[in-house]
N, CA, C and O atoms as a DFTB+ gen file, in Angstrom:
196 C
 N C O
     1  1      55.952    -109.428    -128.869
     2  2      56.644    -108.263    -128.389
     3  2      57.605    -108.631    -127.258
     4  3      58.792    -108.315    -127.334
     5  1      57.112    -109.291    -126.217
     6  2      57.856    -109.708    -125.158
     7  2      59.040    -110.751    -125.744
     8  3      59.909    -111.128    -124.957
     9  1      59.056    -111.163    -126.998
    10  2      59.893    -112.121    -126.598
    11  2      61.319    -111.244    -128.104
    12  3      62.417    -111.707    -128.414
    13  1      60.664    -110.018    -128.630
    14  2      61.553    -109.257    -129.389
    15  2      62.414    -108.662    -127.956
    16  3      63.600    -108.988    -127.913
    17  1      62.044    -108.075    -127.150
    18  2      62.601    -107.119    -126.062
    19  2      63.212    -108.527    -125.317
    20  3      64.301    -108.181    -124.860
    21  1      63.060    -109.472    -125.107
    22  2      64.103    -110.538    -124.373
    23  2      65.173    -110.657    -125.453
    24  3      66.324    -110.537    -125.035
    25  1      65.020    -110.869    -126.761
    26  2      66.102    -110.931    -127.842
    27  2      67.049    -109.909    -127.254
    28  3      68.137    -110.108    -126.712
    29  1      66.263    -108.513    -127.526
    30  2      67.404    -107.040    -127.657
    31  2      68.515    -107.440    -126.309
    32  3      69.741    -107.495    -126.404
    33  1      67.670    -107.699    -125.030
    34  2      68.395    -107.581    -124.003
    35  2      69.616    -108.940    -123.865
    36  3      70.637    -109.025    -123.184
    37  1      69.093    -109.714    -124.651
    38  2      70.210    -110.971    -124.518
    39  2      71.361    -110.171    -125.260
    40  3      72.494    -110.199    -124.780
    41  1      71.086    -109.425    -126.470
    42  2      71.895    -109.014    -127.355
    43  2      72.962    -107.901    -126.975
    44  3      74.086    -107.675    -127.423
    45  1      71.970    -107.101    -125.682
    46  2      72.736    -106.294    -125.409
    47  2      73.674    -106.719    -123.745
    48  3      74.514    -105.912    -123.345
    49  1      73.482    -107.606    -123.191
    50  2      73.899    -108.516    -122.378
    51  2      75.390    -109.172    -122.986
    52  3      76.491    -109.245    -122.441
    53  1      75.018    -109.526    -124.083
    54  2      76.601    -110.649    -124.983
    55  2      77.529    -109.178    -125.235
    56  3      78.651    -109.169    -124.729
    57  1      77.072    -107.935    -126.010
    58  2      77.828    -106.768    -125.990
    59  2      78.575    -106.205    -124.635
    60  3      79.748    -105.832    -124.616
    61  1      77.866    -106.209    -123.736
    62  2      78.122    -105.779    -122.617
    63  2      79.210    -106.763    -122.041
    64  3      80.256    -106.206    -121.709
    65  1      79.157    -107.934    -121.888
    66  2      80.345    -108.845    -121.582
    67  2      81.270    -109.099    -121.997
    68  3      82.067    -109.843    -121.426
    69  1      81.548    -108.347    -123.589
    70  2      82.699    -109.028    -124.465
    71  2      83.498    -107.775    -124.097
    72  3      83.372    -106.790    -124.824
    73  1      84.243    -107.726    -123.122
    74  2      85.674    -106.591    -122.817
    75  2      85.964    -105.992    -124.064
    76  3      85.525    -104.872    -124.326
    77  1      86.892    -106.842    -125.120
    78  2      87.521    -105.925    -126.595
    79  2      86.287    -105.578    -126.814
    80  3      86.525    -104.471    -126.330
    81  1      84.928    -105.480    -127.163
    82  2      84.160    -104.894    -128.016
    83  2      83.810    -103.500    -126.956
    84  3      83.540    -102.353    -127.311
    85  1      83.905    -103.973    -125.760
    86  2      83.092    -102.649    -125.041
    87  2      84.997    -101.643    -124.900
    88  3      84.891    -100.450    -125.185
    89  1      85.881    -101.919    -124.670
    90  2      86.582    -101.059    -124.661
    91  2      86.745     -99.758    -125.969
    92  3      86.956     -98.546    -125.949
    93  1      86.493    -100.891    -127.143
    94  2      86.408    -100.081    -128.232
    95  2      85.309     -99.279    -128.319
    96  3      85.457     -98.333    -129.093
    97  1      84.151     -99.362    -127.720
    98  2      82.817     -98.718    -128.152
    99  2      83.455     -97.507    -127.131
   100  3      83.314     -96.365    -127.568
   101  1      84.241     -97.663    -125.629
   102  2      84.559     -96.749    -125.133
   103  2      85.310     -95.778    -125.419
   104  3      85.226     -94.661    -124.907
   105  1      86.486     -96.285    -126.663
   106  2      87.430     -95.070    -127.562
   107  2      86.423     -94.424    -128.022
   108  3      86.064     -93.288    -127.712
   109  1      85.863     -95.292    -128.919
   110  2      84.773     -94.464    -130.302
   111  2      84.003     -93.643    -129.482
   112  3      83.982     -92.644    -130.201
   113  1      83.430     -93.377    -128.612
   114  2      83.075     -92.493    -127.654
   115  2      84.017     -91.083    -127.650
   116  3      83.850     -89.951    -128.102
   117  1      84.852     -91.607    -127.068
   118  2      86.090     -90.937    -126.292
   119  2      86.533     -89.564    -127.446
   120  3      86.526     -88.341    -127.304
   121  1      87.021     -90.773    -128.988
   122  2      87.156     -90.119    -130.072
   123  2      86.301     -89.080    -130.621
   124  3      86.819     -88.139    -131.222
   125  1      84.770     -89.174    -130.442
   126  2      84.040     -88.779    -130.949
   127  2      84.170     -87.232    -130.001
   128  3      84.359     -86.144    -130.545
   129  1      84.053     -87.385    -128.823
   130  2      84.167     -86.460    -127.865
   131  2      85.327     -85.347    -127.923
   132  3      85.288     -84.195    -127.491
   133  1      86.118     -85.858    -128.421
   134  2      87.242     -84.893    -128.450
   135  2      87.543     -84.302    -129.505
   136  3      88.167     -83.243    -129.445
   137  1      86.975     -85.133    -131.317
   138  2      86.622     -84.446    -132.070
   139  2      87.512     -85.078    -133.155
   140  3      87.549     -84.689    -134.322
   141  1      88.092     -85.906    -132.736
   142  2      88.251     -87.230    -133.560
   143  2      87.911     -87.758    -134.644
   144  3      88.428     -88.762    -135.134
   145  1      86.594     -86.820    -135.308
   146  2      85.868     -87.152    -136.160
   147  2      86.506     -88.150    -137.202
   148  3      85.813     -89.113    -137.530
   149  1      88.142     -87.965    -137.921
   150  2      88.644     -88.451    -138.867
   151  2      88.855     -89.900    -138.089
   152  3      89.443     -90.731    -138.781
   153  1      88.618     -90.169    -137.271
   154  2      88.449     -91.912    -137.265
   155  2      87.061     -92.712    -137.432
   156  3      86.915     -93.908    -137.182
   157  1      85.897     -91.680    -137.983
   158  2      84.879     -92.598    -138.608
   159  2      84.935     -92.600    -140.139
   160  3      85.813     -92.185    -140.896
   161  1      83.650     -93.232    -140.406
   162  2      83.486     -93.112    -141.659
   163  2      81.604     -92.480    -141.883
   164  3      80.526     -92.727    -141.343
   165  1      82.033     -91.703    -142.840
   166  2      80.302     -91.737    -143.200
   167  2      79.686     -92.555    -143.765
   168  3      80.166     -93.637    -144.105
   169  1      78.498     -92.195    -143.975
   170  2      77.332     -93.379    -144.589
   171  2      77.251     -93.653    -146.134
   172  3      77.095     -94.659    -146.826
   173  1      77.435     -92.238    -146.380
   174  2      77.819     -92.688    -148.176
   175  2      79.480     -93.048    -148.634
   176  3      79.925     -93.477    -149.698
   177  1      80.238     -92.636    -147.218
   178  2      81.543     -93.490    -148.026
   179  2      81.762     -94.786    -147.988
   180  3      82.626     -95.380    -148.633
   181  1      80.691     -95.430    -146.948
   182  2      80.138     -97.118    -146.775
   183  2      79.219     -97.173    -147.859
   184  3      79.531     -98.033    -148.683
   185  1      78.211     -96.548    -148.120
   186  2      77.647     -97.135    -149.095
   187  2      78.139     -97.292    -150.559
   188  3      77.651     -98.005    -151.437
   189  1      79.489     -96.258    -150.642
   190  2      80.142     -96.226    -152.202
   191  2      81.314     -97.336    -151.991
   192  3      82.130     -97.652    -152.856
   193  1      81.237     -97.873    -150.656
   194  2      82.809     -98.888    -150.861
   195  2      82.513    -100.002    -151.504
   196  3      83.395    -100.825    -151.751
C-alpha cells in the first residue's frame, strides 16, 4: 500500500512540474467552467473512434 501511494504522488509530482501539461489542465478547467462543453469529447465518442 505504502509504496502504491509513493507511486501516485511521484506521478502526481512529474504532472505538477510539467508547465504545458498543467497550463492545459488549467484551460480544460477554465473551459469547462464557462461552458465550453464543445471542446471535450464524450466517452462513447472515444470508445466508437
Amino acid at each position: 500500500m505504502i509504496n502504491e501511494d509513493m507511486e501516485a504522488w511521484r506521478e502526481t509530482f512529474e504532472i505538477m512540474a510539467d508547465k504545458k501539461l498543467m497550463r492545459q489542465i488549467k484551460q480544460a478547467d477554465l473551459d469547462w467552467a464557462s461552458g465550453a462543453k464543445d471542446s471535450y469529447v464524450s466517452c462513447d465518442d472515444l470508445k466508437n473512434a
